[in-house]
N, CA, C and O atoms as a GROMACS GRO file, in nm:
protein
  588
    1UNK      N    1   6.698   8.618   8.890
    1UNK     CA    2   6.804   8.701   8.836
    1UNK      C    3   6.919   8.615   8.784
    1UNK      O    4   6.975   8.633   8.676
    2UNK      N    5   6.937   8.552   8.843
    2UNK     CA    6   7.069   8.453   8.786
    2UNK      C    7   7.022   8.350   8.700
    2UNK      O    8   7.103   8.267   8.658
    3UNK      N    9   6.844   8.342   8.652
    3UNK     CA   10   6.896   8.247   8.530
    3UNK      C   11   6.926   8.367   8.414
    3UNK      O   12   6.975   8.336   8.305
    4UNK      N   13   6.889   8.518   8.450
    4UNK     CA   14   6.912   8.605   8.326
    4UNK      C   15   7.046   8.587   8.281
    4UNK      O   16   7.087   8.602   8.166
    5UNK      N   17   7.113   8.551   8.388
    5UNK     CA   18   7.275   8.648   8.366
    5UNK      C   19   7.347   8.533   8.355
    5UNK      O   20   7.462   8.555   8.318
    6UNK      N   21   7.312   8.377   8.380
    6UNK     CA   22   7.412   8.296   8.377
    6UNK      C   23   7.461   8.286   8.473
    6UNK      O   24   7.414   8.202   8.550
    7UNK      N   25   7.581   8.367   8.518
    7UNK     CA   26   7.660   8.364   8.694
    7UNK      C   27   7.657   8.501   8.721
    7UNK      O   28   7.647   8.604   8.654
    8UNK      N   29   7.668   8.472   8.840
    8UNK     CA   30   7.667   8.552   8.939
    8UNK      C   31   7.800   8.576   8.994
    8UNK      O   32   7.877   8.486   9.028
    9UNK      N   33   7.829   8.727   9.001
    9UNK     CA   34   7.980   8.773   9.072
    9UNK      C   35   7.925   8.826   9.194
    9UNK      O   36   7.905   8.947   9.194
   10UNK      N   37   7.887   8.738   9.333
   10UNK     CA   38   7.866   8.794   9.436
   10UNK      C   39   7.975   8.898   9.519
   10UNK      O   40   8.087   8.848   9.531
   11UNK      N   41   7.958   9.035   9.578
   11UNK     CA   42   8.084   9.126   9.627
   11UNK      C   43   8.049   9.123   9.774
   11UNK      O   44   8.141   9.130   9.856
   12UNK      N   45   7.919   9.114   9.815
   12UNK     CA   46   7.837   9.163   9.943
   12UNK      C   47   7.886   9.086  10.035
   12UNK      O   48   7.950   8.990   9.990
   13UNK      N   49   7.879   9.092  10.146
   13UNK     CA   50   7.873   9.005  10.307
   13UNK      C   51   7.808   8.863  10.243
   13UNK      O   52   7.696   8.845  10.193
   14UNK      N   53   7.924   8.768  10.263
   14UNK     CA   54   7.846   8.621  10.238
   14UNK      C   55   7.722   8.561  10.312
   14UNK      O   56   7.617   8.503  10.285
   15UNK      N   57   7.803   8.615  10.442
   15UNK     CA   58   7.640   8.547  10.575
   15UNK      C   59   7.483   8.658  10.496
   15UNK      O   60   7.364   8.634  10.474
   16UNK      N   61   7.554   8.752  10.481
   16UNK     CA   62   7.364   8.804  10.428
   16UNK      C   63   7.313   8.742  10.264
   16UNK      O   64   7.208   8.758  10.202
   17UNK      N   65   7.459   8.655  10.224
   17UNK     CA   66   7.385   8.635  10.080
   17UNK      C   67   7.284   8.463  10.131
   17UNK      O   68   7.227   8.397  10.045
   18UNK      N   69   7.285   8.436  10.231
   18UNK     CA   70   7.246   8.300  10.294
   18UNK      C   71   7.131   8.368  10.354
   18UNK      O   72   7.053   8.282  10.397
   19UNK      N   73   7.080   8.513  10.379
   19UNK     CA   74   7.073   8.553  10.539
   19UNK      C   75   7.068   8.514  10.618
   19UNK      O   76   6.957   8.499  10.669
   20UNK      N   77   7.177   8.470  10.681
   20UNK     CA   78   7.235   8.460  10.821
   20UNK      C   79   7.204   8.332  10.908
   20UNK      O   80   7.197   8.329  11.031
   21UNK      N   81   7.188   8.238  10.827
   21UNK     CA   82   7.133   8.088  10.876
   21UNK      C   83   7.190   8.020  10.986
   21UNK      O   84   7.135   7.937  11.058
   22UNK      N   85   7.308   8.063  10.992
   22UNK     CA   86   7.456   8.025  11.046
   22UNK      C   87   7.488   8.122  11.192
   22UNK      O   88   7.560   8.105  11.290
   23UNK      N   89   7.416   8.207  11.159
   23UNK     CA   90   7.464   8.354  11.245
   23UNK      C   91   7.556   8.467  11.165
   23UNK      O   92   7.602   8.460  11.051
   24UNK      N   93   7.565   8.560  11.250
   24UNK     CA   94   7.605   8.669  11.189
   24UNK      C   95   7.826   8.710  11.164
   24UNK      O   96   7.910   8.706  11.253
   25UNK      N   97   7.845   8.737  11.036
   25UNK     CA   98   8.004   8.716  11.108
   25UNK      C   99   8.011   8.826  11.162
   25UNK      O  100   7.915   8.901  11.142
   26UNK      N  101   8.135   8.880  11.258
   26UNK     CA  102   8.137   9.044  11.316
   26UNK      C  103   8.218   9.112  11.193
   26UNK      O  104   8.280   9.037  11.118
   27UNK      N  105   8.219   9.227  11.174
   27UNK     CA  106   8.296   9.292  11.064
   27UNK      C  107   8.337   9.472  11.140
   27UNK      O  108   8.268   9.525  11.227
   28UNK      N  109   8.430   9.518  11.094
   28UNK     CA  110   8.494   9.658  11.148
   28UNK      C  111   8.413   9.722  11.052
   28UNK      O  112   8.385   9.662  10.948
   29UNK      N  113   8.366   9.851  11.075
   29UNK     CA  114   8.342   9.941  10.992
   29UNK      C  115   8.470  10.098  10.998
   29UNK      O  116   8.585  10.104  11.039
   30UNK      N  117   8.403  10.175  10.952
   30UNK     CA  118   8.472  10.300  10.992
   30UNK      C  119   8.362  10.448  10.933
   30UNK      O  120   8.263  10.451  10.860
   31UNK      N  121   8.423  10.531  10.990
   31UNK     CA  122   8.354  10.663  11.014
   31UNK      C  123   8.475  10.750  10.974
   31UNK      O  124   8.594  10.743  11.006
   32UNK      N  125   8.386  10.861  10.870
   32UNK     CA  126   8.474  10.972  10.845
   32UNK      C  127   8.475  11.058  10.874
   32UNK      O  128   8.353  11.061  10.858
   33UNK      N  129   8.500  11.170  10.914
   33UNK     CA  130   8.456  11.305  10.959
   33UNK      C  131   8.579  11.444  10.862
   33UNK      O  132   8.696  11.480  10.876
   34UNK      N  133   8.483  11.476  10.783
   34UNK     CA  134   8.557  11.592  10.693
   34UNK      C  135   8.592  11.681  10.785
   34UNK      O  136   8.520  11.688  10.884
   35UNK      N  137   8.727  11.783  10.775
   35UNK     CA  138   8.713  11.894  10.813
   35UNK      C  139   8.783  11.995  10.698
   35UNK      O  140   8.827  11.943  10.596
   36UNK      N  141   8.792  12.113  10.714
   36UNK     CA  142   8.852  12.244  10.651
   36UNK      C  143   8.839  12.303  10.761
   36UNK      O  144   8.753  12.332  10.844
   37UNK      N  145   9.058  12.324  10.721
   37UNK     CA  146   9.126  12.434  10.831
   37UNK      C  147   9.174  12.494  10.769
   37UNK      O  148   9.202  12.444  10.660
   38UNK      N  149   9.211  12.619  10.790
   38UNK     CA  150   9.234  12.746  10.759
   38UNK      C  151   9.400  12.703  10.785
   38UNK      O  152   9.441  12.786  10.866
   39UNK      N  153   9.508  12.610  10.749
   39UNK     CA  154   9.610  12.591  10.766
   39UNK      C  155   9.659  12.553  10.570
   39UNK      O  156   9.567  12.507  10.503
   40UNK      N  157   9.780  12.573  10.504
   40UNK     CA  158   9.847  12.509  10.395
   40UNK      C  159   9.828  12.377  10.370
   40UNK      O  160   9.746  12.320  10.298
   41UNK      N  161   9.907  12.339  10.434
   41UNK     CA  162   9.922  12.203  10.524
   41UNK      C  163   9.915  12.161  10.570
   41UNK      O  164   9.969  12.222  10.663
   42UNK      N  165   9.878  12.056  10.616
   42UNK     CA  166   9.820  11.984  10.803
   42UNK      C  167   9.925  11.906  10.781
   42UNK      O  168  10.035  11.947  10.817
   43UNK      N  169   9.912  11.767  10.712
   43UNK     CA  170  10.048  11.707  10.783
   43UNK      C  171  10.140  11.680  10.680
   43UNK      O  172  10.238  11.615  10.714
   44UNK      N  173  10.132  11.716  10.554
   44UNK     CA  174  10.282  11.647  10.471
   44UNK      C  175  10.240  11.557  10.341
   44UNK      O  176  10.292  11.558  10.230
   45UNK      N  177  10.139  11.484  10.384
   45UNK     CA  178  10.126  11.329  10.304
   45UNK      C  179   9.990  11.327  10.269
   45UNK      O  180   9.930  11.434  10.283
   46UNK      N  181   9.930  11.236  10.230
   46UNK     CA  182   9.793  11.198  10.151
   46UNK      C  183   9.738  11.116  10.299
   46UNK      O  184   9.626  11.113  10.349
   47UNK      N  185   9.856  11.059  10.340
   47UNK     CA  186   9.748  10.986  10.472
   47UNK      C  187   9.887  10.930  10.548
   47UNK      O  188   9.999  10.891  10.515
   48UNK      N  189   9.790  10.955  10.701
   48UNK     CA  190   9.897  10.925  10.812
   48UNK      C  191   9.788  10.843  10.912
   48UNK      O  192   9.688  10.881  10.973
   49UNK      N  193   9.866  10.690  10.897
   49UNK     CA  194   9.811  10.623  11.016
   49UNK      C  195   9.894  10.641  11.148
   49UNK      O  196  10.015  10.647  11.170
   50UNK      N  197   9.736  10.649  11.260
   50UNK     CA  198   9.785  10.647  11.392
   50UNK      C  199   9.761  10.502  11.483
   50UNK      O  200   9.668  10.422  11.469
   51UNK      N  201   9.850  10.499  11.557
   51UNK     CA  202   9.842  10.362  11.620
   51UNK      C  203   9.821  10.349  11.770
   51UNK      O  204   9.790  10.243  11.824
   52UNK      N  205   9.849  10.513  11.858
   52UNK     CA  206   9.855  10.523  11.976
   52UNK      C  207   9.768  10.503  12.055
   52UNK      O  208   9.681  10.541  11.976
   53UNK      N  209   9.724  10.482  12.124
   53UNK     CA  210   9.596  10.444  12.215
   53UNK      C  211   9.502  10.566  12.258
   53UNK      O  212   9.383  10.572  12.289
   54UNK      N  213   9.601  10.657  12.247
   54UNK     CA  214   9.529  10.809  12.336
   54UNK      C  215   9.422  10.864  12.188
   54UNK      O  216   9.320  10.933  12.182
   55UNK      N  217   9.497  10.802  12.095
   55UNK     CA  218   9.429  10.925  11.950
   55UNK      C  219   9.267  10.817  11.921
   55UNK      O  220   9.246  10.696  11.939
   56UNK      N  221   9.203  10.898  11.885
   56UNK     CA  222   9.049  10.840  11.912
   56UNK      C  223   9.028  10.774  11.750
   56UNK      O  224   8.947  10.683  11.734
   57UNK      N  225   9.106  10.824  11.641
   57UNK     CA  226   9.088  10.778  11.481
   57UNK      C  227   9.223  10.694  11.428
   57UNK      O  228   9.334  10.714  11.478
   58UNK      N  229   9.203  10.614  11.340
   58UNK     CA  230   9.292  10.529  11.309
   58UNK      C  231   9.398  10.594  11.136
   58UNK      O  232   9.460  10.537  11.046
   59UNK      N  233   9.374  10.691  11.161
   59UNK     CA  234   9.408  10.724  11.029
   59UNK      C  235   9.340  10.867  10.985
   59UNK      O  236   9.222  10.886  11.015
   60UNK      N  237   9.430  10.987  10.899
   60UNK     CA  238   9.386  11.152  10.887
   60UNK      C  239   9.419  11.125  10.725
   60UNK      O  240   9.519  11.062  10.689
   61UNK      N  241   9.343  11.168  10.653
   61UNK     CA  242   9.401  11.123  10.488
   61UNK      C  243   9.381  11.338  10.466
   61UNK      O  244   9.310  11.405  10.541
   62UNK      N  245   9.432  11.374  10.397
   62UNK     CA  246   9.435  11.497  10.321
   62UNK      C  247   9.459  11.480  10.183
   62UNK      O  248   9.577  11.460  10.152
   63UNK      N  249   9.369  11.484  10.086
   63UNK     CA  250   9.344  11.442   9.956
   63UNK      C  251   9.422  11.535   9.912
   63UNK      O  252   9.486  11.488   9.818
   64UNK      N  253   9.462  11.688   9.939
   64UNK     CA  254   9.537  11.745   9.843
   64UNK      C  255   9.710  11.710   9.758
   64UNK      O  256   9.778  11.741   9.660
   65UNK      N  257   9.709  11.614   9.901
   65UNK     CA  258   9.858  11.522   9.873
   65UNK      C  259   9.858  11.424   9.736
   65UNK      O  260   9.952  11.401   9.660
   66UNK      N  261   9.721  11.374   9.732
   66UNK     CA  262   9.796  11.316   9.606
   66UNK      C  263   9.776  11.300   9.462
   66UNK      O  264   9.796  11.206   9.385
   67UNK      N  265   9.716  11.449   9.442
   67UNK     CA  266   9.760  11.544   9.277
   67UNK      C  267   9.774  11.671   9.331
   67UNK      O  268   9.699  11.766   9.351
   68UNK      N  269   9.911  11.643   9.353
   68UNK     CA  270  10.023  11.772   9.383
   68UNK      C  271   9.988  11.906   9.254
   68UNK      O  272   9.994  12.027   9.274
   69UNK      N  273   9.952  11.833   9.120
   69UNK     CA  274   9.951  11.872   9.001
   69UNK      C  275   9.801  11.967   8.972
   69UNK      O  276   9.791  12.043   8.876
   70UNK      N  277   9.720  11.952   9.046
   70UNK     CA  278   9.613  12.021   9.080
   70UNK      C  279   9.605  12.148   9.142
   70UNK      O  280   9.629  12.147   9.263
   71UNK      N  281   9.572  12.275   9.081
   71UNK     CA  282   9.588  12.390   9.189
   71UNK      C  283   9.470  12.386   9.318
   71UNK      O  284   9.358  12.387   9.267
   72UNK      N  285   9.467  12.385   9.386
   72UNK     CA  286   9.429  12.409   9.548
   72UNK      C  287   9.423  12.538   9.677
   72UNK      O  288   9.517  12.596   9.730
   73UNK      N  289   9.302  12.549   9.695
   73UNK     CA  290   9.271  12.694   9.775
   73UNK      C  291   9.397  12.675   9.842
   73UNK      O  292   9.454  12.578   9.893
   74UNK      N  293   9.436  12.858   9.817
   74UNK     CA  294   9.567  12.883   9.930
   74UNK      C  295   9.512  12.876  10.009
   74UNK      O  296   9.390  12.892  10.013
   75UNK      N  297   9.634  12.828  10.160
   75UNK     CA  298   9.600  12.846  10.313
   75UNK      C  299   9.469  12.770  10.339
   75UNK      O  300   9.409  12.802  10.441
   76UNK      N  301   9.429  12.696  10.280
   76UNK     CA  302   9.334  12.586  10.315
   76UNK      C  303   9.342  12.462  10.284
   76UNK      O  304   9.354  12.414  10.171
   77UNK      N  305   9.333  12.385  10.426
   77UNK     CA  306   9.358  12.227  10.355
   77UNK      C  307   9.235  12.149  10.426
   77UNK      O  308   9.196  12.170  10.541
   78UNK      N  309   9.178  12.049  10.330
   78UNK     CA  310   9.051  11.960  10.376
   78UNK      C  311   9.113  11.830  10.422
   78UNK      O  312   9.178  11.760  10.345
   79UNK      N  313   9.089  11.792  10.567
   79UNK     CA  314   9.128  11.632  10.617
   79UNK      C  315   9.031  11.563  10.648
   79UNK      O  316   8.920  11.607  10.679
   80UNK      N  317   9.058  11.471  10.644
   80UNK     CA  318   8.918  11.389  10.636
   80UNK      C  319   8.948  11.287  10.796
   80UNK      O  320   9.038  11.213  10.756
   81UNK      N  321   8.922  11.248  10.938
   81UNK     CA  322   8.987  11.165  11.018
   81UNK      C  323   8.875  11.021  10.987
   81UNK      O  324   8.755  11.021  10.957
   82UNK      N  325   8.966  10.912  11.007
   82UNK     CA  326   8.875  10.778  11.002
   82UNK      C  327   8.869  10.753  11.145
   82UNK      O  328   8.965  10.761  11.221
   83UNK      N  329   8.761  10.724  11.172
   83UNK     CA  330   8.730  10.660  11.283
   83UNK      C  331   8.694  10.513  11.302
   83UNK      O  332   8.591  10.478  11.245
   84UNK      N  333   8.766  10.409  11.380
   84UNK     CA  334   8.716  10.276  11.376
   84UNK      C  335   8.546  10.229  11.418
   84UNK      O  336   8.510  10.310  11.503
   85UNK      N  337   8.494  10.184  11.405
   85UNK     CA  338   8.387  10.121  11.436
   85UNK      C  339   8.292   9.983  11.433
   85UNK      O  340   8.308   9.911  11.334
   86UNK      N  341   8.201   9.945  11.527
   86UNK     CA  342   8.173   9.861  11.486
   86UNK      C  343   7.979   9.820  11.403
   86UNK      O  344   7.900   9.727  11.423
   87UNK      N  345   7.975   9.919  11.329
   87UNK     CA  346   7.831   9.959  11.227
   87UNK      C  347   7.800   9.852  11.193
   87UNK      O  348   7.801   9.854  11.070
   88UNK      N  349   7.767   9.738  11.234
   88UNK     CA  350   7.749   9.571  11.113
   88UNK      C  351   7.665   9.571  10.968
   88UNK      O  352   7.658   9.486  10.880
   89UNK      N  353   7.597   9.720  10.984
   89UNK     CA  354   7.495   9.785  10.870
   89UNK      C  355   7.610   9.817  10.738
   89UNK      O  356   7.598   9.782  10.620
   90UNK      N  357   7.707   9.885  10.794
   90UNK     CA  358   7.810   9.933  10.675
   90UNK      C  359   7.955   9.892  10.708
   90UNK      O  360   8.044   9.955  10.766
   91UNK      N  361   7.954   9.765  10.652
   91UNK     CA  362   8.065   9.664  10.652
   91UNK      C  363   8.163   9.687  10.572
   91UNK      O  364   8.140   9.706  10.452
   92UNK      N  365   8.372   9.694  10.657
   92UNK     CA  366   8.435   9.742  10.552
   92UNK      C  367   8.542   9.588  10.593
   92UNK      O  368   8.598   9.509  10.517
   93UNK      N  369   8.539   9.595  10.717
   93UNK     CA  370   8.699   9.468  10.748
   93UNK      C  371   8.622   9.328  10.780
   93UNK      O  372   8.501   9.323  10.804
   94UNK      N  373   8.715   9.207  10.776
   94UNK     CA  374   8.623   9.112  10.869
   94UNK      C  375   8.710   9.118  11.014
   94UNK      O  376   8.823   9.166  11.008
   95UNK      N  377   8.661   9.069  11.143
   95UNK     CA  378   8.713   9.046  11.263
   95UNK      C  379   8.826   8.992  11.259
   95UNK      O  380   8.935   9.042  11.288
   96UNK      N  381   8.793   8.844  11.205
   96UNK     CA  382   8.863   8.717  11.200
   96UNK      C  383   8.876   8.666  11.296
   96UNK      O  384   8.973   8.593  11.320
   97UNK      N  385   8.785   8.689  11.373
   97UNK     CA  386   8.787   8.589  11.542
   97UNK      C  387   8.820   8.421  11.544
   97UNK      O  388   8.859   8.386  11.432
   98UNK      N  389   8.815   8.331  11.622
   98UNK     CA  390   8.834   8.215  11.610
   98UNK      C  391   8.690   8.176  11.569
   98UNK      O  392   8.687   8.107  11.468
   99UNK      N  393   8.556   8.208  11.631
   99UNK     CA  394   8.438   8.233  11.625
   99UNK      C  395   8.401   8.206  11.478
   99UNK      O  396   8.344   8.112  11.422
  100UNK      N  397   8.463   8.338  11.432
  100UNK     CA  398   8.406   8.371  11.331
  100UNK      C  399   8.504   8.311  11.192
  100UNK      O  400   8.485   8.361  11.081
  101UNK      N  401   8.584   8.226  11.208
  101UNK     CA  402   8.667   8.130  11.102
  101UNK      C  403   8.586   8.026  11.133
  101UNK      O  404   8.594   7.935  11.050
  102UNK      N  405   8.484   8.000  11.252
  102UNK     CA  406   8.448   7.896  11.247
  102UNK      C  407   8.298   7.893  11.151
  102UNK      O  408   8.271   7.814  11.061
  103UNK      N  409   8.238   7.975  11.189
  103UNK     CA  410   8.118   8.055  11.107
  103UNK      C  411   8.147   8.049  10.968
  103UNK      O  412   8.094   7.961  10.901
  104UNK      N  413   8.214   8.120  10.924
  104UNK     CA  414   8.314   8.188  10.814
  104UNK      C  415   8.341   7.974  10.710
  104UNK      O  416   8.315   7.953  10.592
  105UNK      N  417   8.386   7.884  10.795
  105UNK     CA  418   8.374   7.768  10.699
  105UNK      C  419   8.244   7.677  10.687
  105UNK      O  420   8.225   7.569  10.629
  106UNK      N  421   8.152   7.772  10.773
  106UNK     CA  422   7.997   7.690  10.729
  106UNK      C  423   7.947   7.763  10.629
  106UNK      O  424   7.859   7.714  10.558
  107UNK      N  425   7.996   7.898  10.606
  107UNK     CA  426   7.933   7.950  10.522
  107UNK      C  427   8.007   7.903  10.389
  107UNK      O  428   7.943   7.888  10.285
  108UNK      N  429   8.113   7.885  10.393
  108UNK     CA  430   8.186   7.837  10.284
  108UNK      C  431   8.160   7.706  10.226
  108UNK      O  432   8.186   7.677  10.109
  109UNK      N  433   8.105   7.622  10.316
  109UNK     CA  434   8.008   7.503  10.309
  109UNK      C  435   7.917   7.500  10.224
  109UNK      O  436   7.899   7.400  10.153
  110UNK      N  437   7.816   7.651  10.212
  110UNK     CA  438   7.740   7.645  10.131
  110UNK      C  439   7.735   7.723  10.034
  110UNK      O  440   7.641   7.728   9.954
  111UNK      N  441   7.820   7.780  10.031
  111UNK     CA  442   7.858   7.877   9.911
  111UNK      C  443   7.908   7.745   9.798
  111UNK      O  444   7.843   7.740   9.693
  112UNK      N  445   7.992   7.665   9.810
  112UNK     CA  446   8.037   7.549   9.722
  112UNK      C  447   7.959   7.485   9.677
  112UNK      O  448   8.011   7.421   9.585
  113UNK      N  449   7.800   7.449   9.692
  113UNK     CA  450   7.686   7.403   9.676
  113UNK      C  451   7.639   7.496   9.593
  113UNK      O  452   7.528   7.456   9.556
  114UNK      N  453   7.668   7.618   9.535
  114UNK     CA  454   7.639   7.748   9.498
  114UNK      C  455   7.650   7.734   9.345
  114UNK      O  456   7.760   7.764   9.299
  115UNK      N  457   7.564   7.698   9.268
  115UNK     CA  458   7.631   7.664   9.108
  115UNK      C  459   7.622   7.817   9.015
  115UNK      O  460   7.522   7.887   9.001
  116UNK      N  461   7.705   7.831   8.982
  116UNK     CA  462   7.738   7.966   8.880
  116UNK      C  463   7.710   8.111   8.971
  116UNK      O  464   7.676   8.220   8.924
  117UNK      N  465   7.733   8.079   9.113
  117UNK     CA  466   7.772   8.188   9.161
  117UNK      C  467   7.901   8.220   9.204
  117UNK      O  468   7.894   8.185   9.322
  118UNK      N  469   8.027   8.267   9.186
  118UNK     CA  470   8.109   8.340   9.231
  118UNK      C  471   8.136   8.417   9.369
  118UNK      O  472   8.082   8.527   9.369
  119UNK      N  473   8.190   8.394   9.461
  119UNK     CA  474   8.210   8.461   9.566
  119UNK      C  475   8.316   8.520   9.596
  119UNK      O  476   8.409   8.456   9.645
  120UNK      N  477   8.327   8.704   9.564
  120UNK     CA  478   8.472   8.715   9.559
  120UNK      C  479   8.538   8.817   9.628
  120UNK      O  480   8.484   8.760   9.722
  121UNK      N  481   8.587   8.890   9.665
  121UNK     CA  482   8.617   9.027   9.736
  121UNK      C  483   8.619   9.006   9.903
  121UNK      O  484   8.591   8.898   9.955
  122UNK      N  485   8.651   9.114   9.969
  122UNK     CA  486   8.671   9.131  10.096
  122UNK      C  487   8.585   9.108  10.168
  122UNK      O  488   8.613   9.079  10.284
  123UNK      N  489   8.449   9.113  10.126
  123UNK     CA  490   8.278   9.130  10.204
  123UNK      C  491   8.259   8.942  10.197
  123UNK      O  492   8.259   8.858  10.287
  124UNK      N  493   8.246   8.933  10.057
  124UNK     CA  494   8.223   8.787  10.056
  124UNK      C  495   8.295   8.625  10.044
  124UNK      O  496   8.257   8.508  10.036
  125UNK      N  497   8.450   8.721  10.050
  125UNK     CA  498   8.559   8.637  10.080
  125UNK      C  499   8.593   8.619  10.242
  125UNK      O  500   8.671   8.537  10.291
  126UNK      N  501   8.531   8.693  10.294
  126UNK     CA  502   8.589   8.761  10.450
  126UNK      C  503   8.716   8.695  10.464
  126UNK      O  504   8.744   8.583  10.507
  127UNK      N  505   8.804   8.810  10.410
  127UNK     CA  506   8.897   8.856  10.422
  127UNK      C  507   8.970   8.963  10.393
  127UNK      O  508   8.944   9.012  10.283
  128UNK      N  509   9.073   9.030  10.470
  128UNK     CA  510   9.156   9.156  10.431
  128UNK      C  511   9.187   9.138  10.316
  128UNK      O  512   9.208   9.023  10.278
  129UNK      N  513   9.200   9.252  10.225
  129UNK     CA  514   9.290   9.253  10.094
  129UNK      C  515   9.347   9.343  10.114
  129UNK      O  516   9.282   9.412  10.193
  130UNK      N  517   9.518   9.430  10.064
  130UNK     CA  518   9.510   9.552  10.068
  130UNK      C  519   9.516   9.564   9.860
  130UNK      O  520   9.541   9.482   9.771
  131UNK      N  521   9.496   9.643   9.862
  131UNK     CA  522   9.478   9.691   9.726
  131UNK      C  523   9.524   9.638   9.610
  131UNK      O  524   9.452   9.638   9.510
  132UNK      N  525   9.660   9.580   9.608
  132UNK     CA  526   9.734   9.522   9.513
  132UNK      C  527   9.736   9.356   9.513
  132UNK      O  528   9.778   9.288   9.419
  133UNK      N  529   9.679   9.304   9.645
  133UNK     CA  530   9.615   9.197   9.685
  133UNK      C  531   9.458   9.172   9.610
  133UNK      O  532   9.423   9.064   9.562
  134UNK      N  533   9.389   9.276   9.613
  134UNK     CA  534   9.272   9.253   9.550
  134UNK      C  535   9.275   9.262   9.403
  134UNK      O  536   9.198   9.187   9.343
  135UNK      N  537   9.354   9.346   9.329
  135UNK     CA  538   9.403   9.297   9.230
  135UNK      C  539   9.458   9.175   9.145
  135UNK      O  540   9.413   9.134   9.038
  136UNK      N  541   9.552   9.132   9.207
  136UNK     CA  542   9.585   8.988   9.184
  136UNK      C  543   9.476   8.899   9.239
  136UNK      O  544   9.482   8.788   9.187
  137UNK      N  545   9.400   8.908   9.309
  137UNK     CA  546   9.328   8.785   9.328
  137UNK      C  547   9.207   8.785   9.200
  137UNK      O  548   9.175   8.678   9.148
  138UNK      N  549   9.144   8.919   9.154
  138UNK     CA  550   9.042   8.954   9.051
  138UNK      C  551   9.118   8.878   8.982
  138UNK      O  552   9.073   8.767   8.953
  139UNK      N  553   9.239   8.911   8.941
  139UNK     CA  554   9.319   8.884   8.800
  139UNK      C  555   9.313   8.713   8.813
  139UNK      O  556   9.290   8.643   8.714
  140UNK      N  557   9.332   8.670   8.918
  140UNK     CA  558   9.308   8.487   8.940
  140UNK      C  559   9.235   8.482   8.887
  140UNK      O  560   9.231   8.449   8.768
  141UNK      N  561   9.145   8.516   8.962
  141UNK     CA  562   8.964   8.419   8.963
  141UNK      C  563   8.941   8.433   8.817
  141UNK      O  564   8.876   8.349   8.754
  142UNK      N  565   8.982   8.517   8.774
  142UNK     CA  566   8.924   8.584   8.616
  142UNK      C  567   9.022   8.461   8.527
  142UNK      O  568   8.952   8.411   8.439
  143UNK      N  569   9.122   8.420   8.529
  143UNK     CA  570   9.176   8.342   8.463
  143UNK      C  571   9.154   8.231   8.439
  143UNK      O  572   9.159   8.174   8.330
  144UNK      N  573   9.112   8.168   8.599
  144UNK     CA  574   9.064   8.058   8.643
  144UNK      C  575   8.894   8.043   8.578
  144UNK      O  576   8.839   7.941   8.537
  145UNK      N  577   8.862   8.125   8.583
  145UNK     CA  578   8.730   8.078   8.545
  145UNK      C  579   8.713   8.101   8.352
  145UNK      O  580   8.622   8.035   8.301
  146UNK      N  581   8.773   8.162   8.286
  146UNK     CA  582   8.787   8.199   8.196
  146UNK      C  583   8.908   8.173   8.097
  146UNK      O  584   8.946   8.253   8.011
  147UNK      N  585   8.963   8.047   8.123
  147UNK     CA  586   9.034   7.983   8.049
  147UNK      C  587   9.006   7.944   7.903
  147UNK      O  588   9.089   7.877   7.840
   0.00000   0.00000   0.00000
């Protein structure tokens, strides 16, 4: 495949683009669970993170919050709760254990040996981005390589 295309923009889990020679890194997943309640409003906003120990989900998003501009069933609102987890099948965060920075620079070891492949994003960067972070870094790499 990659002599078709020239390079390669790898997005996936780096340890599975090796499979896993090194071992496995740990990664967070999460779980959603839709609901519809017979309430306007549930809470106010598009999304409310929770941090308390007692609440079992890390976060309630209600999509109707953010296109206000959209009409929407009266007296009904759809929330969606995230639940943390650890799925290693459907990978969203990395750990970042000490472990796994150590893992994490063997794999980087051989990713650099890697000619006209690209390794880029949260899966195969293992690392957090939040949104405007992953932006600017696309907008790098894209400059950098495309000068």
């Amino acid at each position: 495949m990659l002599n078709s295309c020239g390079r390669l923009l790898y997005t996936a889990r780096i340890d599975r683009y090796f499979d896993y020679p090194k071992g496995r890194l740990q990664c967070r997943s999460v779980r959603f669970e839709l609901e519809k309640l017979d309430i306007e409003d549930y809470q106010g906003t598009s999304v409310m993170n929770y941090a308390d120990e007692g609440v079992p989900y890390t976060r309630i998003h209600e999509p109707k919050h953010l296109h206000r501009e959209k009409t929407h069933e009266k007296g009904v609102s759809v929330i969606i709760k995230e639940y943390a987890s650890m799925d290693q099948d459907d990978p969203y965060y990395p750990v970042n254990s000490d472990s796994d920075k150590q893992l994490l620079n063997r794999y980087r070891e051989l990713a650099q040996r890697q000619e006209n492949v690209i390794f880029g994003g949260r899966l195969a960067e293992y690392k957090y981005y939040d949104m405007h972070e992953t932006i600017e870094a696309a907008l790098q790499r894209f400059k950098s390589l495309f000068r």
